[in-house]
N, C-alpha and C positions, 0 to 999 in steps of 0.2 A: 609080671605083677608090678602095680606102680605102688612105689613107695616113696618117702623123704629122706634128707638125708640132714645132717645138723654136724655141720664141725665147731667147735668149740674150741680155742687157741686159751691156752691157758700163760699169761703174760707173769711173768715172775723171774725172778733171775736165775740162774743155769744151774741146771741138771737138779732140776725140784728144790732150788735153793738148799743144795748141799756146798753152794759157793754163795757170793757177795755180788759175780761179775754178772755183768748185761750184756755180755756179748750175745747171745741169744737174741736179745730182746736189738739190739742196735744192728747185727748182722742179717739175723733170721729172719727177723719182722721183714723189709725190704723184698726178701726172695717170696713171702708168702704171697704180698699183695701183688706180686707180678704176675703168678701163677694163677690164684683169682682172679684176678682179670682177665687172662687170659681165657679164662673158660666162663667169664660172665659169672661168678658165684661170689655169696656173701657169707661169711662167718662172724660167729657173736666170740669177739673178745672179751675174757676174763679177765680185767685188770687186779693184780695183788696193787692195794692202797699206796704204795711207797714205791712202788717200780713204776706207776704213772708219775706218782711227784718226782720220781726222779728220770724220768723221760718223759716230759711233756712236750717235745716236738714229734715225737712217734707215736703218743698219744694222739695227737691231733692229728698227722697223717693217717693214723688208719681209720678214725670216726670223719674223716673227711673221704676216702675213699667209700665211704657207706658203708662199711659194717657196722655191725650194732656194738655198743659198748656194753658192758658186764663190770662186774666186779669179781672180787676171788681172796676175799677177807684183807686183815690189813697185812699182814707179815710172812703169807701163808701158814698161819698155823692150823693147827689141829681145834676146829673147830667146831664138831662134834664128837660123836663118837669115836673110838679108834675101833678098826675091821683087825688090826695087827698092831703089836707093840712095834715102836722103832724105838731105840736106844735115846734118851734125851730128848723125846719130845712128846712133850702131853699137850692134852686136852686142856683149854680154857675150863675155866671156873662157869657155871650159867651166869653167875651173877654179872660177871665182864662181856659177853658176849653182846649182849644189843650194842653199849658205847662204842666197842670197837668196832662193829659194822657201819657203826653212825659218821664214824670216822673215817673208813674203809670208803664207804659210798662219798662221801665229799672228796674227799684227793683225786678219784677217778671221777666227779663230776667237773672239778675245780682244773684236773689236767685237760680234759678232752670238751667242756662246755654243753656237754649232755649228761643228763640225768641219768644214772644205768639204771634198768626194771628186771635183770637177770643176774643171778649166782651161782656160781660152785665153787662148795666146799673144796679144800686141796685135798687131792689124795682120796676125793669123793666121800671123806670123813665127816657126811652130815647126820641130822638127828633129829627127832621130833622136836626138841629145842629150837632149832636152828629153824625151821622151817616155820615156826609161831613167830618166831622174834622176825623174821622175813616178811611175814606175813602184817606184821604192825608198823613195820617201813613199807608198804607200801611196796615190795617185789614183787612181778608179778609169776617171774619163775626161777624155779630152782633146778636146776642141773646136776643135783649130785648121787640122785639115785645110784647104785652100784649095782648091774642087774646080775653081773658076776656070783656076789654073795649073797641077797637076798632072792634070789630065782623067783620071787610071785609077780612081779608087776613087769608086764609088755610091752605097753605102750605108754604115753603120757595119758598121766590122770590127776585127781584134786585129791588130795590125801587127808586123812582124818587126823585130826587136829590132837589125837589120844595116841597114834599111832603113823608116824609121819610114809611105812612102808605098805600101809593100808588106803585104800579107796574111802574118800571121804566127801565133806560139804565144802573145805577152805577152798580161797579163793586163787592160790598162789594154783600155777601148774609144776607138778612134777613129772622131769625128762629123764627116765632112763637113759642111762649111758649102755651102747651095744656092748654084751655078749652071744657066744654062741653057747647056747642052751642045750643044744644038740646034740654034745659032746660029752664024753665022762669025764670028769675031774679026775687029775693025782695031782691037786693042789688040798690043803687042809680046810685053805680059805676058798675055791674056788677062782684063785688068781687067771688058771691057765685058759677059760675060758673068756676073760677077758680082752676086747682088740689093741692095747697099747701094748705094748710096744711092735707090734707083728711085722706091721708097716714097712722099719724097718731093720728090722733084727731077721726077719725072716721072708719077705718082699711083700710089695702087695697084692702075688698072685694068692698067697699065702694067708691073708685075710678076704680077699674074695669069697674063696674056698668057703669061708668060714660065715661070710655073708651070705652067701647063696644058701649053705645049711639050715641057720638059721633063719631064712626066707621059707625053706619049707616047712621048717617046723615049724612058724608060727599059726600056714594055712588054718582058721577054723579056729583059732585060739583067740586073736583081735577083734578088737568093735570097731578098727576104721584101718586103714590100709598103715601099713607097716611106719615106723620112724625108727631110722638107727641115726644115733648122737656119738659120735666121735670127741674124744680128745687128743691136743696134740698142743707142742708148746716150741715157742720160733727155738731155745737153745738144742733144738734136734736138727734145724738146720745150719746148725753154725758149728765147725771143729772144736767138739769139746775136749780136754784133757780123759789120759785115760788111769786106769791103777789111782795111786795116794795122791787123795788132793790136799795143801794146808787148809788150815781152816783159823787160823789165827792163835788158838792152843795147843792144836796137834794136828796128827792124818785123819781124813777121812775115808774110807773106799767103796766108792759106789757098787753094788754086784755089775759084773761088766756088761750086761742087756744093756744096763740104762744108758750107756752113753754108746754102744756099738752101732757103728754108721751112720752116725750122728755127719754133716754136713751135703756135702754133696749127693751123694748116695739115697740117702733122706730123701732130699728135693725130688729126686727124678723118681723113686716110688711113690710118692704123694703123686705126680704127676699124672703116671700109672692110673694110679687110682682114683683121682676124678677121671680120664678120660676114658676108665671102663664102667665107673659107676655112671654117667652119662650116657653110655650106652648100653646101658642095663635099665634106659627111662628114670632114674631116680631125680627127684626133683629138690635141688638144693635150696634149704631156707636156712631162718637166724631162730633162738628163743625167743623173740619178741616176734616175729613174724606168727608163730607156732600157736603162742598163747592167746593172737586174734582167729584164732582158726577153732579152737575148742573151745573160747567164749563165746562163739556161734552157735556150738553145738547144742 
């Protein structure tokens, strides 16, 4: 079966900004774009607003290598809705939402010299909100689907403007992000059917698996051949800290998935994994590439 494939690097500072530092972003970035190259593939960077302002030579390296630029709000915050409480961090107000995108999209225009026409929410935290106020800047896709939690939407489609997880007339595309649907949940939210962290916490024979599953289960269920959207973020290939990290008023402690095989280990499972996803015919594109493909349709 030929399908696509959409990786999405989500640029922010390390370990989902539960720290300050860019080593991720200054170490990780460098190995990604080697690896792409290597196998000839583009990825749509999400730039969070202030991790371009404050790496605009990495900025510029990676829109200069051709992948497509993104945005990924200004701070990474919570942007839409929340799927799950986290301890101290809420949701924007609606009222704040557009300004700070407006803000968000210039520092990643101002860093890299390209306009970005694609988003995601952090944490895949988007909303019917988010996706009107997206839609009046002028985005032309949004990436935040979470196919994990909301199980109705397959593939990319235009969502209704009343109902952002519904089929609709708007003109923005929305990209599910891969799960395997296949599977039974013992998560509440349906977390465990989601591909992040799998890669590698668990290899990436170990999401395969889970692609090729969900490959047959989609058989009969799509109007156009398959798109799985991946996320992944450069502070998974750079040695992150493990257990209690300071945070400038106290400890933090990431649950240990998030940062487990975080650098080297990382790398050579992504590796893996484009080179069996290639030979599984999958054909690697960007968001913006995507969203000239279904304005065809």
């Amino acid at each position: 079966m030929r399908f696509k494939v959409v990786f999405g690097i989500d640029m922010e500072t390390d370990i989902g900004s539960w720290t300050p530092e860019y080593r991720g972003v200054r170490e990780g970035t460098p190995l990604l774009l080697e690896l792409f190259e290597k196998y000839d593939i583009k990825g749509t960077f999400f730039w969070v607003g202030v991790t371009a302002r404050d790496n605009p030579e990495m900025a510029k390296s990676v829109a200069q290598a051709g992948h497509e630029t993104g945005f990924h709000s200004l701070y990474h915050e919570t942007v839409g809705e929340a799927l799950f409480p986290i301890p101290g961090v809420y949701p924007l107000l609606p009222e704040e939402l557009e300004n700070r995108l407006v803000i968000a999209k210039k520092m990643v225009w101002d860093a890299t010299g390209i306009e970005p026409t694609s988003f995601r929410s952090p944490r895949l935290f988007g909303s019917t909100h988010v996706v009107n106020v997206l839609e009046r800047l002028n985005i032309r896709v949004d990436s935040s689907y979470p196919m994990y939690y909301f199980r109705k939407q397959l593939e990319p489609y235009h969502p209704a403007a009343l109902d952002w997880t519904e089929k609709g007339e708007m003109k923005i595309l929305e990209i599910p992000n891969f799960a395997d649907l296949s599977m039974e949940s013992h998560d509440q939210y349906g977390r465990d059917r989601d591909q992040w962290p799998l890669f590698r916490t668990e290899g990436a024979e170990s999401l395969l698996e889970h692609i090729r599953n969900f490959l047959e289960y989609a058989k009969g269920k799509l109007d156009n051949a398959p798109v799985l959207c991946f996320y992944f973020h450069p502070w998974e290939f750079a040695e992150m800290p493990q257990g209690e990290i300071y945070s400038g008023e106290g400890y933090v402690k990431p649950d240990p998935f998030i940062v487990r095989n975080c650098g080297d280990y990382a790398l050579r499972q992504l590796d893996i994994l484009i080179s069996a996803l290639k030979n599984m015919r999958a054909e690697f594109t960007t968001c913006r590439d995507l969203a000239q493909v279904f304005d065809r349709m």
